[in-house]
N, C-alpha and C positions, 0 to 999 in steps of 0.2 A: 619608508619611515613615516610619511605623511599618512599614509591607508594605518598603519599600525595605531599613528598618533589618535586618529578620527574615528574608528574602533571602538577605542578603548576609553577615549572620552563620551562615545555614546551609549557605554554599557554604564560609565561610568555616572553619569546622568539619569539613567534610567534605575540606577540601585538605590537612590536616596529615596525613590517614592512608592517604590514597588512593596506590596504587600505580601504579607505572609502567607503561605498557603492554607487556604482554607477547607477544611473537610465536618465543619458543620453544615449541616444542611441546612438548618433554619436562619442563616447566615447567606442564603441565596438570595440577590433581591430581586426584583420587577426586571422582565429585559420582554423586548418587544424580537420576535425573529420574520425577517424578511420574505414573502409570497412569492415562491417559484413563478408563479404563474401574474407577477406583475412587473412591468417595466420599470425602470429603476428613475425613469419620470411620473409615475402614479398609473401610465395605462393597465388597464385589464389586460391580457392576453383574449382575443375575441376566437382561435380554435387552433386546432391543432400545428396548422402552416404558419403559425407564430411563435411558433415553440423552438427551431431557432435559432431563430434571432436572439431568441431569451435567453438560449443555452448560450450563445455567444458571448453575449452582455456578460452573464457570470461568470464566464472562463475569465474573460476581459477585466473585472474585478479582481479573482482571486491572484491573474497576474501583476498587475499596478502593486496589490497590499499585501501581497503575502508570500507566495512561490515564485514571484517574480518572471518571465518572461518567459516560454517554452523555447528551448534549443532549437534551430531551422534543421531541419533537413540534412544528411548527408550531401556530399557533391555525388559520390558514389557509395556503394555497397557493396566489397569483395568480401565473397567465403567462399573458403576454402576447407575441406572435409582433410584431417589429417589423421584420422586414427576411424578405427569401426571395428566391434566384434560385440559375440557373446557376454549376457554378465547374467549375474543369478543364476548360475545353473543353467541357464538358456532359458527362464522366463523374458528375459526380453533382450533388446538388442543396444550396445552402446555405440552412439557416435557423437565425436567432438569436431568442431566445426570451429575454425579462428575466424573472425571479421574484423575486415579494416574498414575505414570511413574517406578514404582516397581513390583515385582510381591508382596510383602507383605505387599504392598498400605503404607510403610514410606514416609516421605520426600513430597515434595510441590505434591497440587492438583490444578484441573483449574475445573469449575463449567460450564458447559454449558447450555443455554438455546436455544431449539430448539420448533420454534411455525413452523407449517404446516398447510394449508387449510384443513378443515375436509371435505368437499364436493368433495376431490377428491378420487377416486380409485386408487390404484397403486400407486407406488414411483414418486416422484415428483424434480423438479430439486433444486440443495438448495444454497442461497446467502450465504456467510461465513463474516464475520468481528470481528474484537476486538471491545472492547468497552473501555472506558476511565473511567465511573463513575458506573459501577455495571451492571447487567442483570434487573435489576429491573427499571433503568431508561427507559425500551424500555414497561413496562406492568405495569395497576396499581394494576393486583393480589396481594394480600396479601401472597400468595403461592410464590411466585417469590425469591427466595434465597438474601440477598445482601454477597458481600465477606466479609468473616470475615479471619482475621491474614496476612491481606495483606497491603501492605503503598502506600498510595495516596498522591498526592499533593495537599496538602491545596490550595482554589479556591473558587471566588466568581462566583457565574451563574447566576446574575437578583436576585431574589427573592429566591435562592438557594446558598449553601455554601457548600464545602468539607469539614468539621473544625481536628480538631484534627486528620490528613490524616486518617479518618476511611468512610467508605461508609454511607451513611445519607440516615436512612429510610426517609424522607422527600420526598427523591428527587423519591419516587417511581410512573413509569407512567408521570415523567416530561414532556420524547419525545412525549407525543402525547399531550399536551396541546397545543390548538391553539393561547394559549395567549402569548406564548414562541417564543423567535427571533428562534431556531433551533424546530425542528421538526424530527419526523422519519414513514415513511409512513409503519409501518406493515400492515393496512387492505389496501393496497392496492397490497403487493406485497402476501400476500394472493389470494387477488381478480383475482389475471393475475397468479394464478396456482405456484406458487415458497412457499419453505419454507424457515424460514430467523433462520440463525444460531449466534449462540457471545457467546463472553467467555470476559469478563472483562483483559484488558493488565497486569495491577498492579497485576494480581495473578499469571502470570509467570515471569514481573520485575518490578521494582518499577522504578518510568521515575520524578527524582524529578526536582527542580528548581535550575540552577546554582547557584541565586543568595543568597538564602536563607539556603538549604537543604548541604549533603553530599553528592557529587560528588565522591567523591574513592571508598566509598566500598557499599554503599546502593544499586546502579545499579546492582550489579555483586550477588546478594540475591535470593531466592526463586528460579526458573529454575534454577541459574547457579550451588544451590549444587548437582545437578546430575551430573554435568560435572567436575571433582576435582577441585583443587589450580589452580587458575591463575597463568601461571607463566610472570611475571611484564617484562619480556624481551623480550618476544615478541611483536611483530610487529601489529600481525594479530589475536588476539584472539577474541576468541566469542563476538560479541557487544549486545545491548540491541536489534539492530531492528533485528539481527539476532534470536534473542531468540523469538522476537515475531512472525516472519516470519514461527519459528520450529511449535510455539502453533498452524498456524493456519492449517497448514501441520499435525498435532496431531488432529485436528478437522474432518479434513476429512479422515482421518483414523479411528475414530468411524462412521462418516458418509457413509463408504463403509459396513459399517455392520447392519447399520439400513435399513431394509428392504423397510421402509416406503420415505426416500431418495435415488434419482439417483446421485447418486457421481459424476459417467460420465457426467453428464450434472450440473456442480458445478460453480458459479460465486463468487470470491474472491474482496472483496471490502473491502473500509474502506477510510477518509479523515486527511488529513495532516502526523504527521508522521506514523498515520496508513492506511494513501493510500501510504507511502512508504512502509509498513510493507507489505502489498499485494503487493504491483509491485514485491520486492522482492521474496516472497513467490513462486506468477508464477512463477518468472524466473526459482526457483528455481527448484518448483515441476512441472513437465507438467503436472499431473492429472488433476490442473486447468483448464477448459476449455474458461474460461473468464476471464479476468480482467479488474478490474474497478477502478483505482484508482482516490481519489478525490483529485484536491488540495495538490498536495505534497511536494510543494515546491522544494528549490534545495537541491538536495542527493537523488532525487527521479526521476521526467521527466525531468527538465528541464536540458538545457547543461550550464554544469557550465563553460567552454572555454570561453563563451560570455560575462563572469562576469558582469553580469547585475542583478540588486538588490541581496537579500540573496546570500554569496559569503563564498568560503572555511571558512576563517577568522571567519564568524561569527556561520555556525555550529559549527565548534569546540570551540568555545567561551561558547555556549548556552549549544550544547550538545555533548559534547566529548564523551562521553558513547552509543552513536547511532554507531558509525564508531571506527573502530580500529586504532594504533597508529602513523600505515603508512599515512594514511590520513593526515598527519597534515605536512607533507612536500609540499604539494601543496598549503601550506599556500602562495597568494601574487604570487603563482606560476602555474596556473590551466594550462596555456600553454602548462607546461611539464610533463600531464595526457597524459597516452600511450591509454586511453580509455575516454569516454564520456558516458553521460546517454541513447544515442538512442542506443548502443550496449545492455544494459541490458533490452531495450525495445524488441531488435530485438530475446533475448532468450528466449521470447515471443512464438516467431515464432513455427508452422505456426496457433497455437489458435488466438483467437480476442481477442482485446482490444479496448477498449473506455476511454478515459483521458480528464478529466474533470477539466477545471481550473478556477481561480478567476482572477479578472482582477486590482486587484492591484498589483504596481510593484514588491513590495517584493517580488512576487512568479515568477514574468517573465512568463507570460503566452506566451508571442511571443517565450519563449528557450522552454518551451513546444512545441510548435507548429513546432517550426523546428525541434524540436527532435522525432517527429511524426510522420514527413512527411522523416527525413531521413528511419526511419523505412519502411514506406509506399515503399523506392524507394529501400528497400531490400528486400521487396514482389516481386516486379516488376521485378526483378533480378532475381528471381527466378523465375517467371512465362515465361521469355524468355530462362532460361536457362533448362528447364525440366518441359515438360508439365504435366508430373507425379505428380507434387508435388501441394498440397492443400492449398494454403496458404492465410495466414488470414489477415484480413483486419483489419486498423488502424485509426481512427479518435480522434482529438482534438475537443472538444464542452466547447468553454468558455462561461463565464457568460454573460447574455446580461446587458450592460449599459452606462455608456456617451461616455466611451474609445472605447468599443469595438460594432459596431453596425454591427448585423446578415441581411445583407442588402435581404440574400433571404433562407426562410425554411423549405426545400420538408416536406409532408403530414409524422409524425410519424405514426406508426399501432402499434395497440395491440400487448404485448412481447407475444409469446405465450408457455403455456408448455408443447407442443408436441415436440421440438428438442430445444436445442442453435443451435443457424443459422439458426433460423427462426423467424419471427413476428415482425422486428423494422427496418425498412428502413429510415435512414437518408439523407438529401440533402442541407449540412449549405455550402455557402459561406460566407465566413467571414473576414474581413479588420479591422486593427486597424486604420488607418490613416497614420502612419507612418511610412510604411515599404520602406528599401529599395531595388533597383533591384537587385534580386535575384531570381532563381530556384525558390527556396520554397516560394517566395512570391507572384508569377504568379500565382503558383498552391493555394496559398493562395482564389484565385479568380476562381477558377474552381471548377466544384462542382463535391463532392466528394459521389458516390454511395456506402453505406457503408451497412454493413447487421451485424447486433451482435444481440446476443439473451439475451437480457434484455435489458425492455424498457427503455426509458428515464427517464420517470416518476418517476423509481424509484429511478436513480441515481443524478436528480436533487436537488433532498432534503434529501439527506444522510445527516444525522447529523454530524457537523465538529467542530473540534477547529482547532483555528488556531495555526502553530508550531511559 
């Protein structure tokens, strides 16, 4: 009752001053954003062997103020393979895999489904993501597992429903119906040589509705009793996207032992707050060698300084259980963030990424795009300051449509799965109409030679909800 009480008094605290959303642009004011490449005491970064330390420092930030703490470690890691056969026709091959986090497999499991091309030899590179509604929405196998003793959020989907938050044999094999507004392209990331991995969210947290569900303790379920008592006076405890950020970091740690996948060559994806949950993850883990997140909204790419549409106010309004407790002083206050989102971009660094946004305003695709191209200008930084160093390249690819027109767009090629960092050359220049003079609006107009290793193809049609 106490946690409930203390909740709901600091939501309630922070709704008297919290501003309305803005989606003027000329309503943006002055904001200063923090230098990858400086220590968060004024030092310069003097070459590469201090980079880090730095990446450290900012993990260390965005855990205190924002995602709060990363999950330790399993004590163990049981999987066990419980099913394997054909699917597509025999384009490729399914296996599901349950893990536990014990060594005497108690306490919560996560079900994996892993489909691979069967036509290929050797280990193959593998896409990672959570999923929102089961392993079974991606195959219409009858084999396909749905989670059982996990809680959902009741949800209508067109012709499809969540009901009683339990997973709905119904919805089995939805993603590939074409008669469906979302979609999920498996024969195709088959076809270009990848295997595509997921593990349903709600079996490591349950992610309910502010306005309906249990906000105190439902979130903090399932993952978190591995990790003891919350204690309610902290700041910076474990959050929900943190837990899902661990799952997928758990995913590729079975992935490094399946023979039949190349780990090393691993793309972390996922849309809305599970293309935060991947940005995350990257930052987090470097074994990702990709990242790809869709649609993240703000607490994800875009820079929240510019308070333009989704604004502190309203994640923690929505979803207080995403972000720890510090977070919620920047309520009304974003100006006085010692960090922004293109630093967690820039921990990235030096793997690729590709950030994929929508072009309505709620998600601020343009604080994307600056928060992209900051990233971009700490590649740069580093390519003049040490030619030893490898570093990876950054592109923003919005949605095409009445806002946003792709006015010119080099030839994509085949992803291919002989390396990441090879097979997909992009060349978008791209204008909203209404930028103004600025660095990164210039270069808005410059065309950007970009190389990551997964196609387009695949990450255009990632299937998404919106947060």
């Amino acid at each position: 009752m106490k946690c409930l009480v203390s909740v709901l008094v600091g939501i309630a605290s922070i709704a008297s001053v919290a501003r309305p959303v803005n989606y003027d642009e000329s309503k943006v004011g002055p904001y200063t954003l923090e230098d990858p490449l400086t220590f968060a005491d004024g030092r310069k970064l003097q070459d590469a062997t201090e980079w880090p330390k730095r990446r450290a420092e900012i993990l260390e930030i965005f855990a205190k103020e924002m995602y709060g703490r990363e999950p330790p470690k399993p004590e163990a890691l049981v999987c066990e393979r419980f099913e394997k056969g054909e699917t597509l026709a025999g384009l490729g091959i399914r296996e599901q895999v349950r893990m536990w986090f014990r060594k005497d497999k108690s306490g919560p499991h996560v079900d994996w489904l892993i489909v691979r091309p069967a036509f290929v030899k050797g280990p193959v590179p593998v896409i990672l993501q959570l999923n929102y509604y089961g392993n079974h929405d991606f195959l219409s196998d009858g084999q396909v597992a749905l989670p059982q003793g996990c809680w959902m959020q009741n949800e209508e989907l067109g012709r499809y429903a969540v009901t009683n938050h339990c997973a709905e044999a119904a919805m089995r094999g939805r993603l590939r119906r074409t008669d469906q507004r979302y979609s999920f392209p498996v024969e195709t990331i088959l076809a270009r040589g990848y295997a595509f991995m997921t593990a349903c969210y709600a079996e490591v947290s349950p992610d309910p509705d502010y306005k309906v569900d249990d906000m105190t303790n439902l979130p903090y379920t399932v993952a978190f009793d591995l990790w003891g008592k919350r204690d309610e006076l902290r700041t910076d405890n474990i959050t929900a996207l943190g837990a899902w950020a661990w799952a997928l970091s758990r995913g590729l740690d079975y992935a490094e032992t399946n023979p039949a996948l190349d780990a090393k060559r691993s793309v972390v994806t996922g849309c809305s707050r599970l293309g935060k949950t991947a940005l995350l993850a990257a930052a987090r883990d470097e074994r990702f060698a990709v990242c790809v997140p869709n649609q993240t909204g703000n607490g994800g790419v875009p820079l929240a300084k510019r308070d333009y549409g989704e604004n502190v106010y309203r994640e923690i309004e929505m979803f207080p259980h995403w972000f720890c407790k510090a977070y919620q002083k920047y309520v009304d206050n974003e100006q006085a963030m010692k960090f922004d989102q293109h630093l967690l971009l820039a921990c990235i660094a030096p793997r690729h990424l590709l950030v994929q946004g929508f072009d309505r305003q709620w998600f601020d695709p343009k604080g994307e795009y600056l928060s992209v191209m900051r990233r971009r200008r700490f590649g740069r930084s580093w390519d003049c300051r040490d030619s030893l160093i490898r570093v990876s390249r950054s592109v923003f690819l919005p949605r095409r449509s009445a806002n946003f027109s792709v006015m010119s767009v080099g030839k994509v090629s085949t992803a291919s799965p002989d390396g990441i960092g090879s097979g997909c050359s992009i060349l978008p220049i791209v204008h909203s109409g209404n930028e103004t003079a600025c660095d990164e609006c210039e270069e808005f107009s410059a065309c950007l030679g970009i190389r990551i290793g997964v196609g387009v193809h695949v990450v255009q049609r990632l299937s998404h909800r919106l947060s």
